[in-house]
N, CA and C atoms as a LAMMPS dump frame, in Angstrom:
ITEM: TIMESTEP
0
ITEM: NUMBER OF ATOMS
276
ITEM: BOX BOUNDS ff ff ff
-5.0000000000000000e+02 5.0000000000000000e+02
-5.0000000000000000e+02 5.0000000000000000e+02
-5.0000000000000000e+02 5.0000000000000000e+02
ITEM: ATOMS id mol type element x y z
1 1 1 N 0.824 -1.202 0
2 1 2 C 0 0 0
3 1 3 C 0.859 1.252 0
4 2 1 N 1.829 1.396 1.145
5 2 2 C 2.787 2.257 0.841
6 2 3 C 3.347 2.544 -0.476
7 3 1 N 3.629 1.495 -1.357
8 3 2 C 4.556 1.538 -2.306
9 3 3 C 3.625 2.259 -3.305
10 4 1 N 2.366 1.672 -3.307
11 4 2 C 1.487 2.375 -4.363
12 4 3 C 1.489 3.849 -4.282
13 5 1 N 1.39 4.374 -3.125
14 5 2 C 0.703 5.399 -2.406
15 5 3 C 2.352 6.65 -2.895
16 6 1 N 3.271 6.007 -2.507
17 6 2 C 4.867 7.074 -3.083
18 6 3 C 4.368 6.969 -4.615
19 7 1 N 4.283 5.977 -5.34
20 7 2 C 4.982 5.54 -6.554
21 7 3 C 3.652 6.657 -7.274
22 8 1 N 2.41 6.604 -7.195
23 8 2 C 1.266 6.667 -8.066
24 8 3 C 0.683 7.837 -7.135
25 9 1 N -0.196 7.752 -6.252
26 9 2 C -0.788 8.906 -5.444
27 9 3 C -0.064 10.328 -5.456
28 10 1 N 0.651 10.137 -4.524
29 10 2 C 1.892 11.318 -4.054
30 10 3 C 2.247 11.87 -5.304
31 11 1 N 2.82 11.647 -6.273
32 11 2 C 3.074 12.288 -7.596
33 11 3 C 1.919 12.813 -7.887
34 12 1 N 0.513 12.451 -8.358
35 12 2 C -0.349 13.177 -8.769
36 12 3 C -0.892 14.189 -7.845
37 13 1 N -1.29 13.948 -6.655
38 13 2 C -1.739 14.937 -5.651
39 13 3 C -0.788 16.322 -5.356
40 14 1 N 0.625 15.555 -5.176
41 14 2 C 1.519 16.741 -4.993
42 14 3 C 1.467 18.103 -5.667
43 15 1 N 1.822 18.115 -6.95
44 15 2 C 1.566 19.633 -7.681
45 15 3 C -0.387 20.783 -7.215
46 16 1 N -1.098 19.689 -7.184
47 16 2 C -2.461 20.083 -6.794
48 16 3 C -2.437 21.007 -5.535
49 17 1 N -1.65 20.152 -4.49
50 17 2 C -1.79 20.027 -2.53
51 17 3 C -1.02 21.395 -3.06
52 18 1 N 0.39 21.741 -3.238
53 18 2 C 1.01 22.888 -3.574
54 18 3 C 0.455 23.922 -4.303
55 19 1 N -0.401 23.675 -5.206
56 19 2 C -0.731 25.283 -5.62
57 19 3 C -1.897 25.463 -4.437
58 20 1 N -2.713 25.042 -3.97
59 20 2 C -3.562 24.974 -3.213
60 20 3 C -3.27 25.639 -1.776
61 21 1 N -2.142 25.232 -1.134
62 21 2 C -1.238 26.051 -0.237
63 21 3 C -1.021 26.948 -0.617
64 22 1 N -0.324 27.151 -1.778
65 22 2 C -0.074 28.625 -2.252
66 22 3 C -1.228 29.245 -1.929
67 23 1 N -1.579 29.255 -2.92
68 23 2 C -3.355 29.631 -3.39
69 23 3 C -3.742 30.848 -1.622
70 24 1 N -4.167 29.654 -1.129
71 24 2 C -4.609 30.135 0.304
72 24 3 C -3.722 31.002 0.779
73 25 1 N -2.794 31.422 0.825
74 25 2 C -1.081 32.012 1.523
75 25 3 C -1.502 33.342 0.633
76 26 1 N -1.899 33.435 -0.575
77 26 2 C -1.444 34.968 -1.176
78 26 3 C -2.444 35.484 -1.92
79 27 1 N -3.94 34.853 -1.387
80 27 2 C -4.996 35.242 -2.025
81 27 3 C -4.971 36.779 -1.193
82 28 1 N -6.006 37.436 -1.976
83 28 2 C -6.223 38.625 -1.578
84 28 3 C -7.585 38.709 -1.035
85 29 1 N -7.667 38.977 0.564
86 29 2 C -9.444 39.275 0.889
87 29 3 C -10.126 40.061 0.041
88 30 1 N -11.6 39.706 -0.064
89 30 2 C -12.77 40.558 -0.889
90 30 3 C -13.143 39.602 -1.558
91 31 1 N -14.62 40.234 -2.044
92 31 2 C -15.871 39.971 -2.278
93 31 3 C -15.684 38.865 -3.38
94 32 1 N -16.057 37.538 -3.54
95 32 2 C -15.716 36.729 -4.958
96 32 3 C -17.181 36.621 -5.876
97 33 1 N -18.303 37.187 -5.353
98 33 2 C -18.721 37.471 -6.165
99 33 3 C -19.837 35.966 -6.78
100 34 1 N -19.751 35.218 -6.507
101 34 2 C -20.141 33.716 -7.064
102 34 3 C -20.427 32.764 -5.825
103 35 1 N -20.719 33.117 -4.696
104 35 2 C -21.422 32.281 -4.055
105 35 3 C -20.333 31.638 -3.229
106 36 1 N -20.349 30.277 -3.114
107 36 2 C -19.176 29.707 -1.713
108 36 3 C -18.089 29.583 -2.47
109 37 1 N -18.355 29.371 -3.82
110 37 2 C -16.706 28.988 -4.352
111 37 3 C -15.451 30.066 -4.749
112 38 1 N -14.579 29.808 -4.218
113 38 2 C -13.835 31.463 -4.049
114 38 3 C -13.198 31.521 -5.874
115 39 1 N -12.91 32.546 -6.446
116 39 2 C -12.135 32.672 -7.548
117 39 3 C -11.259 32.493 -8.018
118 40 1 N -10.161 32.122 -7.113
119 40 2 C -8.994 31.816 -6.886
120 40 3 C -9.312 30.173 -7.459
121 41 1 N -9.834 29.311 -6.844
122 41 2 C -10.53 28.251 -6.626
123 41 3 C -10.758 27.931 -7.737
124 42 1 N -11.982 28.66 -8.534
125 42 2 C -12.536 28.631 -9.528
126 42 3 C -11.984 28.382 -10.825
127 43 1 N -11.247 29.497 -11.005
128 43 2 C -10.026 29.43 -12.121
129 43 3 C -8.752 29.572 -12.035
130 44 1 N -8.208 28.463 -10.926
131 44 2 C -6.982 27.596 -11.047
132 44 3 C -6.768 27.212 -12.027
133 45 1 N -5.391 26.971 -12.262
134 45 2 C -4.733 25.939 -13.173
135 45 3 C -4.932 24.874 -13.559
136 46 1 N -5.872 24.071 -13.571
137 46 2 C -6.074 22.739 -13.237
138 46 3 C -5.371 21.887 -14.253
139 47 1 N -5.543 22.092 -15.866
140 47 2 C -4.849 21.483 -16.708
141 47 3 C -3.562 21.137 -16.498
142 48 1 N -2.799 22.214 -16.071
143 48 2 C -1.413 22.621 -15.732
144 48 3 C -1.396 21.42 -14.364
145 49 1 N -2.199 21.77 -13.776
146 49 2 C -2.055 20.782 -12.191
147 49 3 C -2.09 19.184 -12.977
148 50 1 N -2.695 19.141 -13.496
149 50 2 C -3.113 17.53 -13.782
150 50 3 C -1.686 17.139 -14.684
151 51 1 N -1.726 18.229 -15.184
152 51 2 C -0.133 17.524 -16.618
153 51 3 C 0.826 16.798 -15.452
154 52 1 N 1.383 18.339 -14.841
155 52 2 C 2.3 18.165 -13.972
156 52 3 C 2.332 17.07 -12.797
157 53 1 N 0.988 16.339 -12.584
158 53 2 C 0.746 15.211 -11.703
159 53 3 C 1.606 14.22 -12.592
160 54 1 N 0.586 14.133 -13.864
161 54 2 C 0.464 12.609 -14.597
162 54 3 C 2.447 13.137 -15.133
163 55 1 N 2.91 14.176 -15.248
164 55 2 C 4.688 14.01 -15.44
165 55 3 C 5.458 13.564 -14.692
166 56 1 N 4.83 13.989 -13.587
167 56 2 C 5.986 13.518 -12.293
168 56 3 C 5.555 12.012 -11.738
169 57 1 N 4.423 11.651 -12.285
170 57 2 C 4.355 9.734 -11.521
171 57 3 C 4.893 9.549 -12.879
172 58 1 N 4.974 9.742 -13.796
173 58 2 C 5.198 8.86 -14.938
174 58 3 C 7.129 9.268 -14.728
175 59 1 N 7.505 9.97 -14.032
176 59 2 C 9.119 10.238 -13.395
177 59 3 C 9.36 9.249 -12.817
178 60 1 N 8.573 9.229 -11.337
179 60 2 C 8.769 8.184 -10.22
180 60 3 C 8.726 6.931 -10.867
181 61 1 N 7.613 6.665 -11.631
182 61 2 C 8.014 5.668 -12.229
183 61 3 C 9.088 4.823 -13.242
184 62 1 N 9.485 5.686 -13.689
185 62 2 C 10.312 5.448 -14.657
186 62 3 C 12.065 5.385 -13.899
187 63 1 N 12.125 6.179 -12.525
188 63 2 C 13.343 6.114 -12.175
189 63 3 C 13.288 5.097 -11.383
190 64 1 N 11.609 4.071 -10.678
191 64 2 C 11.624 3.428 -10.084
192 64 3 C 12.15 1.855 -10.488
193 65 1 N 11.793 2.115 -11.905
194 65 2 C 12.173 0.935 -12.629
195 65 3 C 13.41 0.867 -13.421
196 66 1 N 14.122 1.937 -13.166
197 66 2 C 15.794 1.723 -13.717
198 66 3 C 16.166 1.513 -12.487
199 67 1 N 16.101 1.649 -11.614
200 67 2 C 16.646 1.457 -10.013
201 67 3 C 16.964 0.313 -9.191
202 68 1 N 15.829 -0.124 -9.205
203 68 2 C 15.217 -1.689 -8.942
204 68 3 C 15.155 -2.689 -10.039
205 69 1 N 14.464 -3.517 -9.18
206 69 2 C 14.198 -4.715 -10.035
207 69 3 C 15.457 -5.879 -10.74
208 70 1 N 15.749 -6.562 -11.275
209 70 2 C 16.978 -7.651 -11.694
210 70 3 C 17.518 -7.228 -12.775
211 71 1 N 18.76 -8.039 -13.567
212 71 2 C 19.074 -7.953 -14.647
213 71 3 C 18.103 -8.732 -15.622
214 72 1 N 17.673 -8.011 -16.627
215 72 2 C 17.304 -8.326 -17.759
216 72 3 C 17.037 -9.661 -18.101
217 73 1 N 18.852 -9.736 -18.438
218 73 2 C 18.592 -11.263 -18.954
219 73 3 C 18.299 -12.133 -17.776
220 74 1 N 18.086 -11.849 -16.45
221 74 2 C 18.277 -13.311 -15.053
222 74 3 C 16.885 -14.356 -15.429
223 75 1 N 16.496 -15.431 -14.336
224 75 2 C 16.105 -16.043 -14.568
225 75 3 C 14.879 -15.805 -13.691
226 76 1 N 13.509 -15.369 -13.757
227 76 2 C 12.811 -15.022 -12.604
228 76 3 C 12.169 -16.676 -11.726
229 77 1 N 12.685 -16.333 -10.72
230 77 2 C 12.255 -17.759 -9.795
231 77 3 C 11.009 -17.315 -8.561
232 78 1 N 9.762 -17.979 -9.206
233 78 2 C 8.662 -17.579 -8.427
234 78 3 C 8.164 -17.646 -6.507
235 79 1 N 7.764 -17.158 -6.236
236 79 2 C 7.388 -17.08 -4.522
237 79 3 C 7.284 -18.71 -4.429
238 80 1 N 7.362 -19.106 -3.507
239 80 2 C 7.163 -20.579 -3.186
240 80 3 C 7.053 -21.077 -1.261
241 81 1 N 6.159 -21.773 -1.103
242 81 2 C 6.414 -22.029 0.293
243 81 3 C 7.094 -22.938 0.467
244 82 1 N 7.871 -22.443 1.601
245 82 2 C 8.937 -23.951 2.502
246 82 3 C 8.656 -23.673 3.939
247 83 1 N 8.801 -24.832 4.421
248 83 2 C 7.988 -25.118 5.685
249 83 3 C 7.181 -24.15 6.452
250 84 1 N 6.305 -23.727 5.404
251 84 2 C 5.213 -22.446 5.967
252 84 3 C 5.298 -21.371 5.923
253 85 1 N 6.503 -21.174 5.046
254 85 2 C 7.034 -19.825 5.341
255 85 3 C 6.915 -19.455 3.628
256 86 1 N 6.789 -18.013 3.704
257 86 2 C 6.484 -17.724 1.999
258 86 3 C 8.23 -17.546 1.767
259 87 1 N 8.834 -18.006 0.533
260 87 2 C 9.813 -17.399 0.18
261 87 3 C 9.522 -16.26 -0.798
262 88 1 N 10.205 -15.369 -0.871
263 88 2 C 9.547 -14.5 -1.888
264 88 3 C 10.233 -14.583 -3.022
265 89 1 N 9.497 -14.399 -4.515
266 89 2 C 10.23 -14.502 -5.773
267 89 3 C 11.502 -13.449 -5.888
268 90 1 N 12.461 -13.885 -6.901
269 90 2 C 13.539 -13.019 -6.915
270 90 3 C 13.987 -13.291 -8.566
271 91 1 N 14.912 -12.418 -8.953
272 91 2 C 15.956 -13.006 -9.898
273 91 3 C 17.169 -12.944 -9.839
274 92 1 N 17.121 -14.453 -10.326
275 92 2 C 18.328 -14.696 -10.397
276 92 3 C 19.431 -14.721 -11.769
């Protein structure tokens, strides 16, 4: 769950959670004019927010998988139990 949550979540939310902080930090008080939803709010960036999500998981991802994982050519040897105990798959 963790792993999902760095690798996939956190990248997309991040750029959003940050302008959003901003946002709140240097708005200017007064009247917005449109009911509960403030203007600021309204016409955010959002395109810009969403690119910059789906760029930076498709980063994490991509540095996650030059990083990790086996050589290429190895031989992948699957999870298996021995005396009750899970071994976990690896390559070799």
């Amino acid at each position: 769950m963790s792993r999902a949550l760095v690798q996939i979540v956190l990248p997309l939310v991040l750029p959003t959670l940050l302008y959003l902080i901003w946002a709140v930090f240097i708005r200017k008080p007064g009247p917005d004019g449109d009911g509960d939803v403030p203007h600021w709010l309204r016409q955010g960036p959002w395109l810009w927010l969403i690119a910059a999500g789906v760029g930076l998981m498709a980063i994490v991802l991509a540095v996650t998988a030059w990083l990790t994982g086996g050589d290429p050519g190895g031989t992948y040897v699957p999870a298996r139990l021995e005396n009750g105990r899970v071994v976990p798959g690896r390559i070799e």
